[in-house]
C-alpha atoms as one frame of an Amber mdcrd trajectory, in Angstrom:
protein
   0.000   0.000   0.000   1.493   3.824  -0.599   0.902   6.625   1.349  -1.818
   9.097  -0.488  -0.545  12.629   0.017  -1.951  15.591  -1.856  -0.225  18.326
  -3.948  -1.326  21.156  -0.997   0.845  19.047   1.944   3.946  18.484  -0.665
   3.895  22.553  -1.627   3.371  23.205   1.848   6.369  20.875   3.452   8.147
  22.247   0.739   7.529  25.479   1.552   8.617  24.853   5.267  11.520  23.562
   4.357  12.725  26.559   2.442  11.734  28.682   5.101  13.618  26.735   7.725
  16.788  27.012   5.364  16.531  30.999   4.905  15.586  31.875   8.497  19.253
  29.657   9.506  20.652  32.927   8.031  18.904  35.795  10.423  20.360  36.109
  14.008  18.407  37.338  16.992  21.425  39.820  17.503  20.599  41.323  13.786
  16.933  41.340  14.855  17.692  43.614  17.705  20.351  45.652  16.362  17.566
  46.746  13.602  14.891  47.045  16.136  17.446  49.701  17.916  18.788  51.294
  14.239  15.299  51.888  13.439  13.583  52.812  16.272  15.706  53.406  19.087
  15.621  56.824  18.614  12.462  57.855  18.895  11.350  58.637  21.825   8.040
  57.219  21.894   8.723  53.882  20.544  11.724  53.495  23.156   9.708  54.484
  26.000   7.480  51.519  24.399  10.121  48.845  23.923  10.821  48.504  27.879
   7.669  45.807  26.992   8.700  43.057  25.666   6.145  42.113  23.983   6.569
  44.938  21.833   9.970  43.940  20.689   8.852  40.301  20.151   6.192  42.061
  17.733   8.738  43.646  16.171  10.747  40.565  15.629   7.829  38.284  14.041
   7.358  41.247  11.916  10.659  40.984  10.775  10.506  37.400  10.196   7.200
  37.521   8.264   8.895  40.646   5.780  12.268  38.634   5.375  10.329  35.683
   4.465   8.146  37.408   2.099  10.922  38.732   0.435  13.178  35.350   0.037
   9.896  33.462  -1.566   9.915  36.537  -4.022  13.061  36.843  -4.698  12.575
  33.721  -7.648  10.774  36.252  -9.872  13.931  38.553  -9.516  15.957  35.610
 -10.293  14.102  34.878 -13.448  14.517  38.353 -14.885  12.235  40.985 -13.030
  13.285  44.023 -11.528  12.953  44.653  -8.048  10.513  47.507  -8.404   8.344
  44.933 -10.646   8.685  42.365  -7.638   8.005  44.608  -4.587   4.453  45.576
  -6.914   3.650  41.834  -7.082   3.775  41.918  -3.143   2.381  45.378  -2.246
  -0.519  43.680  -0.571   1.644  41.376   2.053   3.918  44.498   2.523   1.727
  47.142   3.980  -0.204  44.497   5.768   3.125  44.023   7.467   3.155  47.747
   7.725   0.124  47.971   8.703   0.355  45.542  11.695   3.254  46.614  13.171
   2.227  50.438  12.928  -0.966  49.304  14.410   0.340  47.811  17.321   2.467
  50.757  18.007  -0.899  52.695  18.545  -2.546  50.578  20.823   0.026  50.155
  22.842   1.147  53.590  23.019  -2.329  54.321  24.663  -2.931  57.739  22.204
   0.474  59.405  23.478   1.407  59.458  19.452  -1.148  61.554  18.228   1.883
  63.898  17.571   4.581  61.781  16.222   2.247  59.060  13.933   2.919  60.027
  10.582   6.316  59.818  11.311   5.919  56.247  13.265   3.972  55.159  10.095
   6.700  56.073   8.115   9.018  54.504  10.585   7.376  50.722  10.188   7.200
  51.233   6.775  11.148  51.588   6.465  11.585  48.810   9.015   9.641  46.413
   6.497  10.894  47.745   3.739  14.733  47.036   4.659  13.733  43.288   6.147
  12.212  42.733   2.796  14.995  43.511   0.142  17.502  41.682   3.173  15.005
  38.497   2.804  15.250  39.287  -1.295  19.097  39.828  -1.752  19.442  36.679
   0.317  17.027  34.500  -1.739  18.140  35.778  -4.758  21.919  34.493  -3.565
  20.525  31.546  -2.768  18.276  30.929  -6.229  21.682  31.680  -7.783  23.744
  29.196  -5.756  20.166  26.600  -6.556  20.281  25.970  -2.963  16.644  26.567
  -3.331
């Protein structure tokens, strides 16, 4: 007798597999160092990060980007640009954004009615530079097929 397994589990153990072998490339000490490059010095958000739960946020967020932007990086490695490739995954992005920035405001308890624009903006640098890291590193890795 064989095993019956469907196309979804294979693409999806496949799919954890890859992601297993790109996330062996992030440290927690580059998760951290970004967390305090990008928003260590505002004021608001580092009176914020005393709670760790904050900075754990900021980490999965991290994750999720970098991710996205490794399982993208294929259609830069057949021949799209990276503007082309960061349209194809607008959506996922500012839902990334969005989440983070989001979670920023409720935790902040309305004391960044001031500074939110520029927290929004913030985030959206934040994702933006875990994204093309996640990218450049797929792409390496499409190019050495350890894909």
């Amino acid at each position: 007798m064989t095993v019956i397994t469907t196309f979804k589990e294979k693409k999806r153990e496949k799919q954890i597999k890859y992601e297993k072998s790109v996330l062996r490339e992030i440290s927690i000490k580059a998760l951290k160092e970004k967390v305090q490059q990008f928003f260590g010095s505002s004021r608001f958000v580092s009176g914020l990060m005393m709670n760790s739960g904050i900075e754990e946020a900021c980490y999965d967020v991290a994750i999720e980007a970098y991710l996205l932007g490794a399982n993208y990086s294929r259609f830069g490695f057949y021949g799209e640009s990276v503007d082309q490739v960061l349209i194809r995954c607008e959506k996922e992005q500012k839902h990334f954004v969005d989440t983070l920035y989001n979670f920023f405001l409720y935790w902040g308890h309305g004391s960044e009615a001031i500074m939110s624009e520029s927290l929004y903006y913030m985030c959206e640098q934040y994702v933006n530079s875990w994204w093309s890291e996640g990218f450049n590193k797929g792409q390496r890795r499409h190019k050495l097929r350890l894909h």
